[in-house]
C-alpha positions in Angstrom: 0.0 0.0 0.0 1.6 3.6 -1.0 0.5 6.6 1.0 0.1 10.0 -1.3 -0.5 13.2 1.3 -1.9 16.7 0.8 -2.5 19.9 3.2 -5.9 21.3 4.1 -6.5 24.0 6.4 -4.5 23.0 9.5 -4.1 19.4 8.5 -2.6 16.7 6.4 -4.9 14.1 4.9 -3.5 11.3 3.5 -4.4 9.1 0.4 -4.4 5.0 0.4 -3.3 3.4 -2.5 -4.7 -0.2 -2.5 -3.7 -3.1 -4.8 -6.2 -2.4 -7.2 -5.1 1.0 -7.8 -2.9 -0.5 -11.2 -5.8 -2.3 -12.6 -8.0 0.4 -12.1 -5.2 2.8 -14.3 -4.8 0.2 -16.6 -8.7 -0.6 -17.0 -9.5 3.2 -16.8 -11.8 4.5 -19.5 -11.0 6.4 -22.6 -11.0 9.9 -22.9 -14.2 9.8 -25.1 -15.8 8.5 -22.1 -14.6 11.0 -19.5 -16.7 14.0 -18.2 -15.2 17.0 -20.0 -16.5 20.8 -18.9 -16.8 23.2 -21.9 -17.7 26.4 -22.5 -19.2 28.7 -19.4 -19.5 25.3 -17.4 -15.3 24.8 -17.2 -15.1 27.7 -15.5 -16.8 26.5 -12.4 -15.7 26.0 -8.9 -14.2 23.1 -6.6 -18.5 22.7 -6.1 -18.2 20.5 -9.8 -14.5 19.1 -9.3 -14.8 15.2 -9.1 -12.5 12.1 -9.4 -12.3 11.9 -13.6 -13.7 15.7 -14.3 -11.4 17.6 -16.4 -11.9 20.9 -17.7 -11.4 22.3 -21.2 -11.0 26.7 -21.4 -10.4 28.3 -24.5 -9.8 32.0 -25.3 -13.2 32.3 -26.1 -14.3 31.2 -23.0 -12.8 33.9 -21.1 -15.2 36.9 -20.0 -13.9 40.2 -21.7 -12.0 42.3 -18.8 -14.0 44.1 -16.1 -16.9 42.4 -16.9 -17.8 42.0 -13.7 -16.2 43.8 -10.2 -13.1 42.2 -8.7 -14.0 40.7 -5.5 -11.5 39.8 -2.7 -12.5 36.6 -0.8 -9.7 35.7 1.6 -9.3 32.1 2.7 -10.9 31.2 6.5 -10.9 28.3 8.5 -13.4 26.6 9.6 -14.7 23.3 11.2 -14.7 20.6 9.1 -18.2 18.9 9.0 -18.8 15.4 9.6 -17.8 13.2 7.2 -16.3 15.8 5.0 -13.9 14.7 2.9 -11.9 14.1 -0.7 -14.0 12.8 -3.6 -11.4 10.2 -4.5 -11.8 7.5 -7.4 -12.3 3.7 -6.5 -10.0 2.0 -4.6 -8.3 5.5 -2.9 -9.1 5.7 0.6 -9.1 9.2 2.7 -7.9 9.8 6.4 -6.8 12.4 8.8 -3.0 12.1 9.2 -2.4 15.1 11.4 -4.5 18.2 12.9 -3.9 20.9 14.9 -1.2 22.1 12.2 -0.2 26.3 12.1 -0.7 27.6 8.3 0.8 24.5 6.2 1.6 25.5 3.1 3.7 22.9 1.5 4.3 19.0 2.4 7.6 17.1 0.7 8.5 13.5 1.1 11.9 12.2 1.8 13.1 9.2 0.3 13.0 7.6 3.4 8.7 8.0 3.3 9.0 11.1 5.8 6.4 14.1 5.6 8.5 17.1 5.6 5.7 19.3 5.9 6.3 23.7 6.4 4.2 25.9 8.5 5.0 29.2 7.1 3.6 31.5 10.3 5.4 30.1 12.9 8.8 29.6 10.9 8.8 25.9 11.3 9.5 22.7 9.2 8.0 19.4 10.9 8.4 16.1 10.3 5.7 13.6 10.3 6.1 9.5 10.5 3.5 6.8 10.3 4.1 3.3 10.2 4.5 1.6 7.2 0.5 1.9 5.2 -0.8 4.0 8.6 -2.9 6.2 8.5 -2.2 8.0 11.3 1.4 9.8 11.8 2.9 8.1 15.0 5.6 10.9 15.5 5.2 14.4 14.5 8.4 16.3 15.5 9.6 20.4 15.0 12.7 19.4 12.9 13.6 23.3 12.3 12.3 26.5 13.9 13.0 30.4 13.8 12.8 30.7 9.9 11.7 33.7 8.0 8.0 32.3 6.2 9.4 28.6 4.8 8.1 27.1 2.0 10.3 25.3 -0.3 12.1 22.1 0.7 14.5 20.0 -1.3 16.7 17.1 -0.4 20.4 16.8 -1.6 21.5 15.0 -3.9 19.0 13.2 -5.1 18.2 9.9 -4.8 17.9 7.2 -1.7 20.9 8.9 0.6 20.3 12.8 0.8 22.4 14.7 2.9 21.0 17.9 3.3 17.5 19.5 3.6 17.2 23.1 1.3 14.7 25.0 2.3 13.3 28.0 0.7 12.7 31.2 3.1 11.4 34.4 1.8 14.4 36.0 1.6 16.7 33.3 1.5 18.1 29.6 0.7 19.6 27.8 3.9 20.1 24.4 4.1 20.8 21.8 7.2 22.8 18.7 7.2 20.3 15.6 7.1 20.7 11.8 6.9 17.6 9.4 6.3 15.3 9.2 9.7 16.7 12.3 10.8 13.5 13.7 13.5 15.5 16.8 14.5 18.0 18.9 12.9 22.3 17.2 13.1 23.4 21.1 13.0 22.7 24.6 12.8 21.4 26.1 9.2 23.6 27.2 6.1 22.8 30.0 4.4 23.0 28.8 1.0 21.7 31.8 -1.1 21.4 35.0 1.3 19.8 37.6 -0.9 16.9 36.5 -2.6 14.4 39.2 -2.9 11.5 39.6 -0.6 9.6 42.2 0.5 6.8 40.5 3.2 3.5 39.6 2.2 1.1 40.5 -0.2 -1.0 43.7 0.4 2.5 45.3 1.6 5.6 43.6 0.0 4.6 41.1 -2.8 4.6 37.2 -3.2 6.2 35.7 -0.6 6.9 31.9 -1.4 9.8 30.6 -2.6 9.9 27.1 -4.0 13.3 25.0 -4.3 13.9 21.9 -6.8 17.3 20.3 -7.9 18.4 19.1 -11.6 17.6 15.3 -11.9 22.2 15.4 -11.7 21.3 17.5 -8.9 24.0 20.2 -10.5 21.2 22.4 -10.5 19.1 24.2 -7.8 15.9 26.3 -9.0 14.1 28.8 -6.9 11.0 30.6 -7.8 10.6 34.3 -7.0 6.8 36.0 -7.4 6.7 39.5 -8.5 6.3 42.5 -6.2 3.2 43.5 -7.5 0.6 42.7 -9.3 0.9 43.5 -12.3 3.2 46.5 -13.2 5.1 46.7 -16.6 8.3 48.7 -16.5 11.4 49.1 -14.7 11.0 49.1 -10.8 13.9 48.5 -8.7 11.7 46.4 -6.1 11.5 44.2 -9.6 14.3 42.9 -10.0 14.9 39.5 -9.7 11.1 38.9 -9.2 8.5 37.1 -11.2 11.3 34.5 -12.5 12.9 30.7 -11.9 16.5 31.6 -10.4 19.1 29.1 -11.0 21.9 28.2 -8.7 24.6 25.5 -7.7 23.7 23.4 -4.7 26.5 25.7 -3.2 24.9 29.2 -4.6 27.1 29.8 -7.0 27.0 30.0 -11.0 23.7 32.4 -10.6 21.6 33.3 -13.8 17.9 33.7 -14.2 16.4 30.4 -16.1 13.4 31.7 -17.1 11.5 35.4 -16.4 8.2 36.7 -16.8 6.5 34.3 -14.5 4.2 36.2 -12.5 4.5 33.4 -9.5 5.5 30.1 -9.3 4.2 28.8 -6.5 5.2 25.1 -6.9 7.9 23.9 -8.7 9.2 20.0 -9.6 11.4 18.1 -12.3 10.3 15.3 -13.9 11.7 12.3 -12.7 12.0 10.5 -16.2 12.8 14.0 -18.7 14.2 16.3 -16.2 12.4 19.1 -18.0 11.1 21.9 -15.1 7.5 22.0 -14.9 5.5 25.0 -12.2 2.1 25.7 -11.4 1.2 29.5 -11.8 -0.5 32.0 -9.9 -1.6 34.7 -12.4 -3.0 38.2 -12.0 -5.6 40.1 -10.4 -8.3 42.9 -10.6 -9.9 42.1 -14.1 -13.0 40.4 -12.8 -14.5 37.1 -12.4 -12.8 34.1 -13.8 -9.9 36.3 -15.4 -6.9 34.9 -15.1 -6.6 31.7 -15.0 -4.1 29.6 -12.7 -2.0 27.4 -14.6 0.5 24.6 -14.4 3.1 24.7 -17.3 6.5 23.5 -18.6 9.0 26.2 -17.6 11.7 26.4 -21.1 15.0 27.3 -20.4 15.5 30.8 -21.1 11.6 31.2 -21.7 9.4 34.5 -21.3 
């Protein structure tokens, strides 16, 4: 059984991967048959998102700009109700893996089957274990505190045997030395890359995440960097180095900028098999509902 895990508000939920999960794949039915959205219906909410429902958006889809009033609706927390959960296809099953979390933005696994898992408030990285195919995490440890809004996290090099843990603060890279199993941190942090550009939060200083991910050779670190602002064309000072994919060496060196006019990258990963950069894009406000869209694409080198 494989465990896949993602973060809600203030906890982890974890998915179960049963045996028939490959014949499910392998028996799944063609595209023909699948529920595609079109037209004024793709651009829905999570109210029609379902195990198998994809979405189709053209340009002609899109409402013309200021069609309608921007509208700011901030995420809350709330309670959970009962029996709340995932829609998840057959054979997935859905539990609670952890609660009582502070702002988790961003969970990692380690090769080892660790949750490395950021709480970006408090300036901490946890670490969450379950037994193997639990549900539950039997130890939930503070592997790193006092960081500046952490987000990113990278092991190095890749493969079975990392070394270090990168992580990815606002206004920084710093890494610690790790070894497989490692529940609290061997030393004190390295500041890997001390300058990347920040600026707080948004309403006041711009997008704060920054997202860290290794060449497949692991010769290469990336880092994304949101813009300032929203959406401002010209030269601003406050600009520079912003809404691009930084490249590094593991040791900070050798910088350049890999590829620019990417408003934010949130997220970040290389492809295991083509080692081709791929990030999923938070785009622009203030031109009314449904305008712009989010997207996840394949980041070229040297790409606008």
């Amino acid at each position: 059984m494989r465990i896949l895990a993602t973060i809600a508000a203030g906890f982890v939920v974890v998915l179960l991967i049963g045996a028939r999960t490959r014949s499910l794949a392998q028996n799944a039915p063609p595209d023909s048959q699948r529920r595609v959205l079109t037209g004024q219906g793709a651009l829905g909410d999570w109210t029609t998102d379902a195990p198998g429902v994809r979405r189709r958006i053209t340009l002609s889809d899109l409402p013309r700009p200021f069609a309608t009033d921007s509208a700011t609706n901030d995420a809350r927390i709330v309670k959970r109700p009962k029996d709340a959960w995932p829609r998840v296809p057959d054979g997935f099953q859905v539990e609670e893996f952890a609660s009582g979390l502070d702002n988790p933005r961003l969970v990692r696994v380690a090769p080892n089957g660790d949750l490395f898992l950021a709480e970006s408030s408090p300036g901490r990285i946890r670490v969450l274990r379950a037994k193997e195919g639990a549900g539950k995490a039997e130890r939930n440890e503070v592997f790193a505190s006092g960081l500046e809004k952490p987000f990113g996290i990278a092991f190095h090099p890749p493969g079975p045997d990392p070394r270090w843990v990168y992580v990815g603060e606002t206004g920084k890279v710093v890494r610690f030395p790790y070894q497989n199993g490692d529940l609290k941190t061997r030393g004190g942090k390295q500041e890997i890359v001390p300058d990347i550009p920040s600026g707080g939060r948004l309403h006041g200083g711009g997008h704060w995440t920054r997202d860290v991910a290794f060449s497949n050779d692991g010769k290469k670190m990336f880092v994304s960097v949101g813009s300032v602002s929203n959406v401002h064309e010209g030269g601003r000072p406050d600009e520079t180095r912003r809404a691009d994919i930084l490249e590094y060496d593991p040791e900070g060196g050798h910088f350049r900028i890999y590829a620019s006019g990417i408003r934010n990258a949130v997220g970040i990963a290389v492809h295991p098999q083509t080692g081709d950069l791929w990030a999923s894009v938070n785009e622009r406000d203030g031109l009314g509902d449904d305008l712009v869209p989010d997207y996840v694409t394949r980041v070229r080198e040297g790409g606008f």
